[in-house]
C-alpha positions in Angstrom: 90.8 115.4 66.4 93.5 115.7 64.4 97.3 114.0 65.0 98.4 117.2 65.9 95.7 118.0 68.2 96.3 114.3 69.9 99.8 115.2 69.9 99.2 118.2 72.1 96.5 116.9 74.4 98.7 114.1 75.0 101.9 116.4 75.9 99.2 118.5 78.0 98.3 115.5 79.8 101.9 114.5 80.2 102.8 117.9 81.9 99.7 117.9 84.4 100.2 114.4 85.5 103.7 115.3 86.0 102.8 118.2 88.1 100.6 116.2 89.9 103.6 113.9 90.7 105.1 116.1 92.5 102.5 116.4 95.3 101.0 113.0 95.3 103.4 112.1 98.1 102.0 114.0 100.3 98.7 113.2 99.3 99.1 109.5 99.6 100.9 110.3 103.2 97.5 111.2 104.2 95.6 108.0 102.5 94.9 110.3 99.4 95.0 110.9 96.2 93.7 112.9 93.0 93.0 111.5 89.5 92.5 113.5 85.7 89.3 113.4 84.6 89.1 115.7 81.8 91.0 118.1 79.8 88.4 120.0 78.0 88.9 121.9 74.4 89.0 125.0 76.5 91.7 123.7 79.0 89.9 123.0 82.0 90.7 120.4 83.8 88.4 118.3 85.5 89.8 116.6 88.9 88.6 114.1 91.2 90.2 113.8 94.8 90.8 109.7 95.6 90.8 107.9 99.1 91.0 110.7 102.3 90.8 113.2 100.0 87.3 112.9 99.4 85.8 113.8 102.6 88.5 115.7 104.0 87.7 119.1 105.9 91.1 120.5 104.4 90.7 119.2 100.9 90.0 122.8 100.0 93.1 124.2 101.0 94.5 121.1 99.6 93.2 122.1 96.5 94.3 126.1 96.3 97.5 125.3 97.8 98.6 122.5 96.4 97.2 120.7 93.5 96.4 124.3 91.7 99.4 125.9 92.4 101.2 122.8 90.8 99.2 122.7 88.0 99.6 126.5 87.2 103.1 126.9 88.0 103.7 123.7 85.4 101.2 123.9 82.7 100.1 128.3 82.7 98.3 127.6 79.8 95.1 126.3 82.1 92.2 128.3 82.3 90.5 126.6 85.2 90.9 123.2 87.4 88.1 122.2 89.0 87.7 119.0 91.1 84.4 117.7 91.1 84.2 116.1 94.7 85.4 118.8 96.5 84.4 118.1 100.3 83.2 122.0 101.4 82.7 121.4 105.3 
């Protein structure tokens, strides 16, 4: 990877964790929380839901309405977020 290509991964990363930011409080309200796994070449971001998140019925609306809506609305270049312990019951 380049410096240029660390510079910009790095800024990505920045912008997404700031996004995040702004719903961890409610998150954490509710004993949760969600961590960056990856950022791929391809910008898709690999999630991973932390604490009540995890087993939480609601996580999936969690997920649309919240974490992905913060994420696109902040960083549109995204092509995907996927969180890999998405509860589905």
């Amino acid at each position: 990877m380049t410096v240029a290509e660390e510079i910009k991964s790095e800024n990505l990363l920045q912008r997404i964790e700031s996004s995040l930011d702004n719903i961890r409080p409610y998150l954490e309200a509710d004993g949760g929380n969600v961590r960056i796994l990856e950022i791929t070449k391809d910008h898709v971001v690999r999630l991973e839901f932390m604490g009540n998140c995890e087993n939480c019925p609601m996580s999936t609306m969690t997920f649309k309405a919240g974490v992905e809506e913060a994420i696109r609305k902040s960083v549109p270049e995204i092509r995907s977020i996927e969180v890999v312990n998405l509860a589905t019951s």
